[in-house]
Every structure is written in structure tokens, then in C-alpha cells.
C-alpha positions in Angstrom: -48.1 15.1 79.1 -49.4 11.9 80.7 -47.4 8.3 80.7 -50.5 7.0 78.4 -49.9 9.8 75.9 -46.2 9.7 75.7 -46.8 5.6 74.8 -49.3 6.5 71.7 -46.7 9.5 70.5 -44.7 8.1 67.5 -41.2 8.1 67.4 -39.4 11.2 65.8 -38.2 9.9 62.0 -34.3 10.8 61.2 -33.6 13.3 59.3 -33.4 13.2 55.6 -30.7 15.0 53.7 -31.6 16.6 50.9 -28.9 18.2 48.4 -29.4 22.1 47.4 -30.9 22.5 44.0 -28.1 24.7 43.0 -25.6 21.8 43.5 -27.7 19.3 41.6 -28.0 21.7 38.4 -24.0 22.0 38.8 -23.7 18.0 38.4 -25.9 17.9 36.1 -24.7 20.3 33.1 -21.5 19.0 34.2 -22.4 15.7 33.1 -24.0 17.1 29.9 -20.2 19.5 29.3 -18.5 15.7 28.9 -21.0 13.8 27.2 -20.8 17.1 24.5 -16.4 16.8 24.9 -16.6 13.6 24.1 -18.8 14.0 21.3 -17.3 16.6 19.7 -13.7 15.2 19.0 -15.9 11.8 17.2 -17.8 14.1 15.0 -14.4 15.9 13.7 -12.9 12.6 13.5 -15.9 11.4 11.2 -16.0 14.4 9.0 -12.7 15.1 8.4 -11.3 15.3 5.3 -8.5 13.2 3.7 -5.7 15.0 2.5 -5.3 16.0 -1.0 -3.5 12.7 -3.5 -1.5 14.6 -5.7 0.8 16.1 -3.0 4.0 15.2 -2.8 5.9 13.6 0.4 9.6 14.2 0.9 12.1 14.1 -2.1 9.6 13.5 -6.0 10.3 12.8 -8.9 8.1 14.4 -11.7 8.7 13.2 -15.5 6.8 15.5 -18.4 5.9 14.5 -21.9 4.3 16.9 -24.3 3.4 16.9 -27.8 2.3 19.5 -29.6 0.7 18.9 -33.4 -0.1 22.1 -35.6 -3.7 22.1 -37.1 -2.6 25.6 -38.7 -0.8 28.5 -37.8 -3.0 30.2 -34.8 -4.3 26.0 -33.7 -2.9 23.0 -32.8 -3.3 20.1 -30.5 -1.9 19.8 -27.6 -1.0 16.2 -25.8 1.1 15.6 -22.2 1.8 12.7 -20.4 3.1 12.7 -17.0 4.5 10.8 -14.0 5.1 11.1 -10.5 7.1 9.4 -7.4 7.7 10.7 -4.0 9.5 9.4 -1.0 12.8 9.6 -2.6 11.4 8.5 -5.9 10.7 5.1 -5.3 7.1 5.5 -5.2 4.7 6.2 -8.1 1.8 8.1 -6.6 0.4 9.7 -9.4 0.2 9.6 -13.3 -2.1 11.4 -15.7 -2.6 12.4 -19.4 -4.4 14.9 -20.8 -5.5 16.8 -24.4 -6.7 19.9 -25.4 -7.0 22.4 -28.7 -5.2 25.4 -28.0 -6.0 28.5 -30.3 -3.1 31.9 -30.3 -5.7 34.1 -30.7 -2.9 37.0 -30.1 0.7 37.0 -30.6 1.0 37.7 -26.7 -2.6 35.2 -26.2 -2.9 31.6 -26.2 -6.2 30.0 -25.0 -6.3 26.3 -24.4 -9.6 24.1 -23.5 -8.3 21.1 -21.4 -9.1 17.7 -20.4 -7.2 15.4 -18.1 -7.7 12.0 -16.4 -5.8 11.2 -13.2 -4.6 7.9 -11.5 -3.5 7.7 -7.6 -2.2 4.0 -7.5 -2.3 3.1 -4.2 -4.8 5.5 -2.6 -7.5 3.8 -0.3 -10.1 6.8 -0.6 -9.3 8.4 -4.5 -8.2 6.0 -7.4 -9.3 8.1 -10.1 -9.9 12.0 -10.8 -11.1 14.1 -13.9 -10.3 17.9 -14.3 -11.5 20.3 -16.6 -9.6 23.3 -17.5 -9.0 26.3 -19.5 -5.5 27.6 -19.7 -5.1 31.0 -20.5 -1.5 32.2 -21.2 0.1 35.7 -21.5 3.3 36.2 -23.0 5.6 39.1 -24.5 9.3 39.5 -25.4 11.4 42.0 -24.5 14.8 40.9 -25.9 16.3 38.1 -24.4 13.4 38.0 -21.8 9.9 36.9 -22.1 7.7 37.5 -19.1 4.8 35.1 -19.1 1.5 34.7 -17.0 -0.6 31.5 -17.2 -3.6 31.3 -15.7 -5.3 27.8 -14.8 -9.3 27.5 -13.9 -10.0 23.4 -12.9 -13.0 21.9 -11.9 -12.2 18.8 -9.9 -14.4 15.9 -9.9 -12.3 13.0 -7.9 -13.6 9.7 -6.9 -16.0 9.3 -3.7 -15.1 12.8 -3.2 -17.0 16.1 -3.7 -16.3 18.2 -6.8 -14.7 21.4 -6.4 -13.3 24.4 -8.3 -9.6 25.7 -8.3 -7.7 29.1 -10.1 -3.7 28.5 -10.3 -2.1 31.7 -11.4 1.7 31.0 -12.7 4.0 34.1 -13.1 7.2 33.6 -14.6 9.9 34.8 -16.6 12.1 33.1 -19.5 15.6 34.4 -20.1 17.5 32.9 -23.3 20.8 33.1 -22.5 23.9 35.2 -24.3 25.7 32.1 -26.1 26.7 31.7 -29.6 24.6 29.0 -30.4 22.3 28.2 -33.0 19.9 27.2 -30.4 21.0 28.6 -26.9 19.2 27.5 -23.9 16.9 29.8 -21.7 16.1 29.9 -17.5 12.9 29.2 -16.8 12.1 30.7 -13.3 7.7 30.6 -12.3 6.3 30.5 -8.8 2.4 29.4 -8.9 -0.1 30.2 -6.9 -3.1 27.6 -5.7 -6.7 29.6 -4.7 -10.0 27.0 -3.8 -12.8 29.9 -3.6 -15.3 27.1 -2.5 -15.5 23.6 -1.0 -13.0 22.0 -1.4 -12.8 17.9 -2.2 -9.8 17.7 0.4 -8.2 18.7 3.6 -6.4 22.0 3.7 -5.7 24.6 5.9 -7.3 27.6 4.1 -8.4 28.6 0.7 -4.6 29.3 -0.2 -4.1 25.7 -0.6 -0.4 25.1 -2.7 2.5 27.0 -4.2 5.2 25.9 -6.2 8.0 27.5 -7.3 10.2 26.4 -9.6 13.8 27.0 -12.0 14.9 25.3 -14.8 16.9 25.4 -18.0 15.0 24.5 -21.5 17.5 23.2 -23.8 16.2 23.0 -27.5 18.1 19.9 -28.9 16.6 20.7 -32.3 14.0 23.6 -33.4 11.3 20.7 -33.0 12.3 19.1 -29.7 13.6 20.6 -26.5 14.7 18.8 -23.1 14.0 21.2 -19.5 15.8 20.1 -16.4 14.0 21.9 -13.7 14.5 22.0 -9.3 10.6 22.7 -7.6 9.9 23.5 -4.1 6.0 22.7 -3.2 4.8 23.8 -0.6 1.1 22.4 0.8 -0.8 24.2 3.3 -2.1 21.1 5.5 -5.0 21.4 8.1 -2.4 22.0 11.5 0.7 23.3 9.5 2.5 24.0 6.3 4.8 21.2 4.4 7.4 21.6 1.7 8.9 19.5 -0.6 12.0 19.1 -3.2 11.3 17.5 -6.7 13.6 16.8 -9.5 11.6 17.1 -12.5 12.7 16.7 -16.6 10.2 17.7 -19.4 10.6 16.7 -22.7 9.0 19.0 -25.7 8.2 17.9 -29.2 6.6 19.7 -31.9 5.4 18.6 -35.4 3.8 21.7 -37.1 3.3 22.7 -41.1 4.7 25.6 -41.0 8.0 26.5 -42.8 11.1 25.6 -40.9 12.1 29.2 -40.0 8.8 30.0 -38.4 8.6 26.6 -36.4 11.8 27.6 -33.8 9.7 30.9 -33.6 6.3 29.4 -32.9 7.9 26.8 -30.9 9.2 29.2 -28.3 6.0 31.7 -28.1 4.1 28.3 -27.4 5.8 26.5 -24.8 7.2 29.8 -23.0 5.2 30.2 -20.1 2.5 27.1 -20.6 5.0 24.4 -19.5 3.8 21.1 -19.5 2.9 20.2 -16.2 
């Protein structure tokens, strides 16, 4: 090559580095894997659930009212009132009322037609709730013991929240006891069973959402009127784990029926055996 040539020949460029292809396509889905990490735990957080208002937190207290009217010997209605605190009873949570007609279509069948209305003083998300229900209650006696079986279909229809559907089955068993007594007290001993088939309006863990089991002791203070002391363990099946709680609970009965005196103490036992009044 001559001197005049090697003048006109442009200088060499440096060389450009250039990054594999495969390398680039690692940085970039790993850059898409964050964004969708990071993503993910705001969408949860946005769609979760708030946890269900009437369950309890640590010790409750749970006060019962019903009142029961005759309309004739197989009908009469039926009337409860109830309150509820938690966190060592100084806190009212919850309080509701409801009515229905129940009919004793059988001597071992009772069918009751419910409505209820539900408060949550306090709660941010759900003030208010209304339930529907139909209580169906099995019952024989077999001595001093009367097994019992109520079963509880609910729609649920709370405030800001969807409705939802709900079967509580209730075993149980009363025992009156052995005492010379005009009227002699019975244990009341039930576990119940909480089933959501469907969606469900709040937070849970499954579709096994609740059980409670409880004991008592009814005392009938006259054939009309009966007072029942009872000890419940609840237990709530949360989203991450299982929570249970003690309540003291007392139930008051009353009855006002037209039929004679000597059948109301009988009628008064088949009907509140088993249905409770919770």
C-alpha cells in the first residue's frame, strides 16, 4: 500500500459491545416477575374480605330473651331478643331481634318461618344485617332424655356486603334430671355446625365456617317461665387459622299459651327443647 493510500484509509472505529439476546430476554421477564410480585399482594389486599361481625373476641357475654304466645295448640308466635359483648364483656358488639310463626306440625316436628334484624354498633364496614330463615326442629323423648336436631337455613343480606346463604345443623340432647321436684331442671348439652355452600359475604377460611358447642342447665321457675345458665365455646375458622372463644350466656323463657295448665308445662318443654333461643 502506498503513503498516499494509507492517508485516505479511515481510521478503524472501536468496537461496540453488544449484549447476547438471551441475556436481554433474562432482564427483561425478570423485570416483568416483579412488577407482577408486586402487583399481586395489592390486588389481595383490595379484595379481601372483612371478617365476619358477629364473631366473638376473647371472653362474651350473650343475654337471650324469648317469648313465646300460643295462637292455638299446633301455632304460636314466637319473639327473642338478644345481646352481645365480647372482650371481657365490656363491649356490646352485636344486638338483634327477631319473629316468626312456628307451626308443630308433628309431635316430634316443629317448623318455624323467621325473620331477624341485626345491629353491629361500632362496625366501620356492616351496621346493619337482615336474615331469613326457616327453623326446622326434630325432637323425641325417651324418658328422662330428649334428643333434638334443629336445623337452620339463613339467607344473609348485610350492609355494603354481598348476600349469601348459610345451613347450621344443631344436635343436641336434653336430660331432666332425677330430683324430687315439681319442676326439676334438665342439661342441655348441643354442638352446632356452620356450612356456607356459596359465596360468602365475609372472610373465612373454608366453607366450614363456625361451630359452637355449648352446656347448660334450664331451670323452669314456673311451668310458664324458665331461666338457662349455659358455658359456649365458639370456634371461627378465620382466613390463616382457627380462633376460639368462651362466652357466658343466660336465656330467659316465657310462655303465655291458652291451653289448660296441665298441658302448658308439657307444650312448654317439647317447644323450647332443642330450638333454644339464640
Amino acid at each position: 500500500m502506498s503513503l498516499g493510500q494509507e492517508l485516505r484509509s479511515p481510521p478503524c472505529a472501536p468496537p461496540v459491545y453488544r449484549e447476547p439476546p438471551n441475556r436481554r430476554a433474562v432482564h427483561c421477564w425478570g423485570v416483568v416477575l416483579c412488577c407482577y410480585l408486586l402487583a399481586v399482594p395489592a390486588k389481595a389486599q383490595q379484595q379481601q374480605q372483612p371478617e365476619d361481625p358477629e364473631d366473638d373476641h376473647r371472653l362474651g357475654l350473650w343475654l337471650d330473651q324469648a317469648i313465646s304466645a300460643g295462637l292455638s295448640s299446633n301455632s304460636s308466635l314466637e319473639f327473642e331478643f338478644h345481646e352481645r359483648f365480647d372482650e371481657g364483656a365490656s363491649n356490646l358488639y352485636e344486638y338483634f331481634f327477631q319473629g316468626g310463626l312456628a307451626f308443630r306440625l308433628r309431635p316430634w316436628l316443629t317448623l318455624i318461618p323467621i325473620y331477624r334484624y341485626q345491629r353491629y354498633p361500632g362496625n366501620a364496614t356492616t351496621s346493619y344485617e337482615n336474615r331469613l330463615q326457616l327453623n326446622v326442629t326434630l325432637s323425641t323423648t325417651r324418658g328422662r332424655w330428649r334428643p333434638n336436631l334443629r336445623m337452620l337455613t339463613e339467607g344473609r343480606f348485610p350492609e355494603n356486603r354481598v348476600a349469601s346463604a348459610r345451613l347450621r345443623f344443631r344436635p343436641g340432647v336434653d336430660y331432666t334430671l332425677p330430683l324430687r321436684m315439681t319442676r326439676p331442671p334438665a342439661v342441655v348439652v348441643s354442638n352446632e355446625f356452620f356450612i356456607v355452600p356459596g359465596t360468602n359475604s365475609f372472610a373465612s377460611g373454608g366453607s366450614f365456617t363456625q361451630n359452637r358447642f355449648q352446656v347448660g342447665i334450664r331451670l323452669p321457675l314456673a311451668n310458664s317461665f324458665f331461666i338457662r345458665p349455659y358455658f359456649m365455646l365458639q370456634s371461627v375458622n378465620l382466613p390463616t387459622r382457627w380462633e376460639t372463644n368462651r362466652i357466658l350466656g343466660i336465656s330467659l323463657g316465657l310462655k303465655f299459651s291458652k291451653t289448660r295448665r296441665a298441658d302448658t308445662r308439657r307444650s312448654s318443654q317439647a317447644n323450647w327443647a332443642g330450638q333454644g333461643v339464640y
